[in-house]
C-alpha positions in Angstrom: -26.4 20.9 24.7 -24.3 17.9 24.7 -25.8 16.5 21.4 -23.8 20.5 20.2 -21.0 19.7 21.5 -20.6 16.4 20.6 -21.1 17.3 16.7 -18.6 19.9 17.1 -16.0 17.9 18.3 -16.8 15.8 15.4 -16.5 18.7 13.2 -13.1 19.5 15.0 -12.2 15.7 14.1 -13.4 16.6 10.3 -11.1 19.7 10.1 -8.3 18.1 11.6 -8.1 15.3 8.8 -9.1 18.3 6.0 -5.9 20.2 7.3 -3.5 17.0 7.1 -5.3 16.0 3.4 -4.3 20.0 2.3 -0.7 19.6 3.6 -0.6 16.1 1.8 -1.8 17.9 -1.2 0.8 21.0 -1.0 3.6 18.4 -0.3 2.6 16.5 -3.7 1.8 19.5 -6.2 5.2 21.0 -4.8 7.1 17.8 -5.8 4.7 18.5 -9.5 6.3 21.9 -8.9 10.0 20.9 -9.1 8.9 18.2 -12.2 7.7 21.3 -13.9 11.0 23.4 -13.5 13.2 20.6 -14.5 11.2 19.7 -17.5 10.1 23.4 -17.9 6.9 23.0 -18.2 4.4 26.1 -17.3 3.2 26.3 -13.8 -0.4 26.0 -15.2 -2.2 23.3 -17.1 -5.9 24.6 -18.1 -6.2 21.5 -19.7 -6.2 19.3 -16.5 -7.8 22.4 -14.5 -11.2 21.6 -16.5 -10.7 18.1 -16.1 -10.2 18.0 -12.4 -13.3 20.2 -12.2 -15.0 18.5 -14.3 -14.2 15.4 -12.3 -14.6 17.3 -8.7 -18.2 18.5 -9.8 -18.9 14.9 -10.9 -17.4 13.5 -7.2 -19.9 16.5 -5.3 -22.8 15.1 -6.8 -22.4 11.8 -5.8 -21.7 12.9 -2.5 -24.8 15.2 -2.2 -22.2 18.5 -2.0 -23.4 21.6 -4.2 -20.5 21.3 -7.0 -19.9 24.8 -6.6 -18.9 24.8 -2.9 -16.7 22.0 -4.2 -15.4 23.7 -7.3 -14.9 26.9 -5.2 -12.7 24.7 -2.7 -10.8 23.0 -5.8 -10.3 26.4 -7.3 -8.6 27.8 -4.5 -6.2 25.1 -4.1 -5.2 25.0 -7.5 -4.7 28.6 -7.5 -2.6 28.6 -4.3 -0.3 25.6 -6.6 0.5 27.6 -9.2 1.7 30.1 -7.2 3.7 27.5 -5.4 5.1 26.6 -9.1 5.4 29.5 -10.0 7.9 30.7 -6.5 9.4 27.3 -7.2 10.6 27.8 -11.1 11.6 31.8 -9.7 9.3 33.4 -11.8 
């Protein structure tokens, strides 16, 4: 039972850095966001979507991750960016 909770509070430990690496993210792609509307330049780039997957599959393997749990976890955030852009340039 302790060897449980002992891998649960390193889990807890895992999410708390996840959480702070997401907000880091949000705070960048929203300064991307306000680039964007001053250039005006669409909220979405398919372009460097494919790439970043691409690159994220790529990154999973290495790690031993199953690139789809990865690309699921990258397309969500991208997703949730866009809309940020998106509520940034008023559209």
């Amino acid at each position: 039972m302790e060897e449980l909770l002992s891998l649960r509070k390193t889990l807890d430990r895992i999410d708390e850095n996840l959480i702070e690496l997401i907000a880091e993210r949000f705070r960048i792609t929203g300064e991307v966001g306000q680039i964007k509307k001053n250039n005006n330049l669409p909220s979405s780039d398919p372009e460097r979507e494919r790439q970043q997957m691409e690159r994220i599959s790529s990154l999973a393997l290495k790690s031993g991750l199953d690139p789809e749990i990865a690309r699921k976890v990258l397309r969500l955030l991208i997703d949730e960016a866009v809309r940020n852009h998106n509520r940034i340039k008023g559209d």
